[in-house]
C-alpha positions in Angstrom: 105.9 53.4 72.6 103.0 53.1 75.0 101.6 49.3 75.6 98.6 48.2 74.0 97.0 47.4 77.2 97.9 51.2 78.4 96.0 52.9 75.4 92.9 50.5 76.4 92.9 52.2 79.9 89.6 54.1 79.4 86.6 51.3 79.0 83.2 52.2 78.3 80.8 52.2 81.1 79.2 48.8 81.2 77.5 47.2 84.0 79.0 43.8 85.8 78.5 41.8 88.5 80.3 44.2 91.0 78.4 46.8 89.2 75.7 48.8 92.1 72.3 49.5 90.6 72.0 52.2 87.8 75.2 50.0 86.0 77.7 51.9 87.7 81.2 50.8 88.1 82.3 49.4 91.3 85.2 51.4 92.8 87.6 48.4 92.6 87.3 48.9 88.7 87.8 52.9 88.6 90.7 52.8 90.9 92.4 49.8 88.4 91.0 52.0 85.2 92.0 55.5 86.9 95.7 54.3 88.1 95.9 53.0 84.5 94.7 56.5 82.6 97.0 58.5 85.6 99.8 56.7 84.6 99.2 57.3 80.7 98.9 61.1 81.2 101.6 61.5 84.0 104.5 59.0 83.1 104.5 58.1 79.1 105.9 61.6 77.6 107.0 60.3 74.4 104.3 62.4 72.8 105.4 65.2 73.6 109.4 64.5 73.9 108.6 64.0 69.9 107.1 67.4 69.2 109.0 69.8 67.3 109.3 72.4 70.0 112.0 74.7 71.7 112.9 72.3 74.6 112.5 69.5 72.9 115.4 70.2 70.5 118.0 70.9 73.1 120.6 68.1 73.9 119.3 66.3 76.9 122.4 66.6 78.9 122.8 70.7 78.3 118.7 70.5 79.5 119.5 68.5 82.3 122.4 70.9 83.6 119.9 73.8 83.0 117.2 72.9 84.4 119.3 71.6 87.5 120.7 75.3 87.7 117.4 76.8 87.4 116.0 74.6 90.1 118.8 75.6 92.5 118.6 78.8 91.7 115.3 78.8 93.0 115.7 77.6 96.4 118.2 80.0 96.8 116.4 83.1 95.5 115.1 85.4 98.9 112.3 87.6 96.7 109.1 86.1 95.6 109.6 88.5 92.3 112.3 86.1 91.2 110.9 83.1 91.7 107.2 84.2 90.7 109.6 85.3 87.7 110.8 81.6 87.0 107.8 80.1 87.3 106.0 82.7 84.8 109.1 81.6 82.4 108.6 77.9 82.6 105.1 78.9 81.2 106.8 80.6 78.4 109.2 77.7 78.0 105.5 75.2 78.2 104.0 77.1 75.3 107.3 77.5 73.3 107.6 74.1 73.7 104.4 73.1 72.1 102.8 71.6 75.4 99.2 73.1 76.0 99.3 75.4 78.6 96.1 74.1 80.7 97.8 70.4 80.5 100.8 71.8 82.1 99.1 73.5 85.0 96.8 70.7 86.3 99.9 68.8 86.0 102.1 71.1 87.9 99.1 72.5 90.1 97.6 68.8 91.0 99.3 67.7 93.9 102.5 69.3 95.3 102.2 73.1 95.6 98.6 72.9 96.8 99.7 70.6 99.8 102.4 73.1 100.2 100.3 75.6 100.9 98.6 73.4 103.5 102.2 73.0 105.2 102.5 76.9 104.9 99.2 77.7 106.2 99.9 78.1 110.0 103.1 80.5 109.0 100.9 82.9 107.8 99.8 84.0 111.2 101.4 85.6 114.1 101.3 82.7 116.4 104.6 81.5 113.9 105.3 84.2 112.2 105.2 87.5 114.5 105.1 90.5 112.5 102.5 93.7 111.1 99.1 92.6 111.3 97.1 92.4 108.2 94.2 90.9 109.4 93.0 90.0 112.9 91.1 86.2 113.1 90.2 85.7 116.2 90.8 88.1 119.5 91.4 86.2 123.2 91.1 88.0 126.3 94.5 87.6 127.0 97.8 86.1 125.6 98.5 82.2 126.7 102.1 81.0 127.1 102.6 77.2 126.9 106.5 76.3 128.0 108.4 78.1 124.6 105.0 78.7 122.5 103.4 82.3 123.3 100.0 83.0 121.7 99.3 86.9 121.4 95.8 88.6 122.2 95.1 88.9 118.8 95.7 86.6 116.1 96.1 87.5 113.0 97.7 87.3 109.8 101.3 89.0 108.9 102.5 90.8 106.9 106.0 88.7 106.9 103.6 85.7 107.3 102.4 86.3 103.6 105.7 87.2 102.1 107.1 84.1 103.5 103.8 81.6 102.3 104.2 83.5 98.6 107.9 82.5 98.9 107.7 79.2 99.4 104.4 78.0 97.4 106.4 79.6 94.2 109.7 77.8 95.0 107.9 74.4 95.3 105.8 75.4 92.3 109.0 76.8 90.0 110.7 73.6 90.9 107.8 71.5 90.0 107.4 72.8 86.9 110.9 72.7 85.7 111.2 69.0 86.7 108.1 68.3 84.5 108.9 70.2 81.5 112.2 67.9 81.7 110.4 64.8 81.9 107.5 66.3 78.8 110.1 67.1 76.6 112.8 64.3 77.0 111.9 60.6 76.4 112.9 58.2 79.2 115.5 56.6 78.1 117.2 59.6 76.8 116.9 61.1 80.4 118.8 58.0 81.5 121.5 58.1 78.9 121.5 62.1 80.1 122.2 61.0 83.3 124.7 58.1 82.9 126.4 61.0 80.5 126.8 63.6 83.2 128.7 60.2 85.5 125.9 59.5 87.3 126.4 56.3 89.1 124.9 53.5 87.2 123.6 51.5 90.0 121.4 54.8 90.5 119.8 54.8 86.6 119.5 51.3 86.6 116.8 51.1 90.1 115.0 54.0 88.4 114.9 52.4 84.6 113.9 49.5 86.5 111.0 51.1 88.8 109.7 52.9 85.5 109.5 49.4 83.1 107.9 47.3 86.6 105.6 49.6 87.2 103.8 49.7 83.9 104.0 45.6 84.4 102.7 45.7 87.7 99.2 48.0 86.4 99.4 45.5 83.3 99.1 42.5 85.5 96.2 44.1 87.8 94.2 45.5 84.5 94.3 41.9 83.3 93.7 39.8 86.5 90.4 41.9 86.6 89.6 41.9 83.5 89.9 38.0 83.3 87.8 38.1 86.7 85.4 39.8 84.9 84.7 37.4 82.0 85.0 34.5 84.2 81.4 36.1 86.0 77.9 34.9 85.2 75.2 37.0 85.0 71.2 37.3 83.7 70.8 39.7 81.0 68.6 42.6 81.9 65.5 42.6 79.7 
C-alpha cells in the first residue's frame, strides 16, 4: 500500500516564508515535493502489479526468467532489426498489459537511452568510427595525427557510425523497457520472493528489500521536518 504521507506528495501552491514574491515556492520545497511525487510514479507499482493484464498474470518467477532471456538476448543480437523488434514488442506487451502506453515511454525514454545517445554521439563520426560518408560536418585543410588518434580532412558522419549509434540506443532502450515492465506488473515483494525462488542469495534480497522500505522513510522524514519547519514560521498576512 502506498503511505499516507506519499499520496500527500503534491501540495497546493501556497505562499511561505521561503516563498520569493508572486507566492512561489522556494526550490528547497519543490525538490522535497518533486522527489516525493518521483518516487510515487517511479517506485510504488502496486497499481499496476494489480491490474488484470497479460503480464501481470504470469507467475513472477516464469516472468523473471523471461524477461532475463529477453534482456540477454538483446545485448547479444548484431542487427538493429532485432532489437528495434524487441523493443516494438515490449510496447505490445505495455498495452496488453493494461499500462498506458504514453506512461510507459516517459518512463522508459526519461533518463537512460537519451544519455545513451550522448555516450554514442562521437561514434557516429569518422574520427571513431571510419567508414562511407553520409554527411560531411566540418572540412580541415589537412588531416592531424595526435600520437594513435588520426583526424581525416573531412569529418563527417558514417554510414557504420549510424548503424552502430541505432544498435546501441535500442539495446539500452529494449533492456530498459523490459526491466520496467517487470517492476509495473510485479509487486515488490513478490519480485523478492521471485528472486529468493530462483536461489538467489538472501543476503542479496534482503540489502535491496531494505534500500526500497528506508528510502521511502528517509523522503518521509525530510517531507515532515519541512513541513514542521514550516508551521513553526511566523508571518503577516497579506491584505
Amino acid at each position: 500500500m502506498i503511505p499516507a504521507w506519499l499520496m500527500q506528495a503534491n501540495p497546493e501552491r501556497q505562499p511561505h516564508a521561503d516563498a520569493g514574491q508572486g507566492g512561489s515556492k522556494s526550490f528547497l520545497e519543490k525538490t522535497i515535493h518533486g522527489s516525493a511525487s518521483f518516487l510515487e510514479e517511479t517506485v510504488l507499482t502496486d497499481f499496476y502489479a494489480g491490474r488484470a493484464g497479460l503480464l501481470q498474470r504470469l507467475e513472477p518467477r516464469c516472468k523473471l526468467i523471461i524477461i532475463l532471456i529477453l534482456i540477454a538476448g538483446v545485448s547479444l543480437f548484431r542487427s538493429p532489426l532485432l532489437v528495434w523488434g524487441v523493443y516494438l514488442l515490449t510496447l505490445i506487451f505495455a498495452a496488453a498489459s493494461r499500462i498506458e502506453i504514453p506512461f510507459f515511454l516517459k518512463r522508459v525514454w526519461l533518463f537512460v537511452p537519451i544519455f545513451a545517445m550522448l555516450i554514442i554521439l562521437p561514434a557516429l563520426f569518422n574520427v571513431v568510427t571510419p567508414g562511407t560518408p553520409l554527411w560531411v560536418v566540418v572540412r580541415l585543410h589537412a588531416s592531424h595525427s595526435f600520437g594513435p588518434y588520426h583526424i581525416p580532412a573531412e569529418i563527417a558522419v558514417t554510414q557504420e557510425g549510424v548503424r552502430s549509434a541505432f544498435l546501441f540506443v535500442g539495446r539500452v532502450a529494449a533492456s530498459v523497457s523490459l526491466a520496467v515492465l517487470l517492476t509495473l506488473t510485479t509487486s515488490w515483494h513478490r519480485l523478492f520472493m521471485a528472486l529468493r525462488g530462483l536461489k538467489v542469495p538472501a543476503l542479496f534480497v534482503l540489502t535491496v528489500a531494505m534500500a526500497y522500505r528506508y528510502i521511502f522513510l528517509l523522503v518521509g522524514i525530510v517531507t515532515d521536518m519541512h513541513m514542521a519547519r514550516k508551521s513553526r514560521t511566523i508571518r503577516y498576512l497579506s491584505t
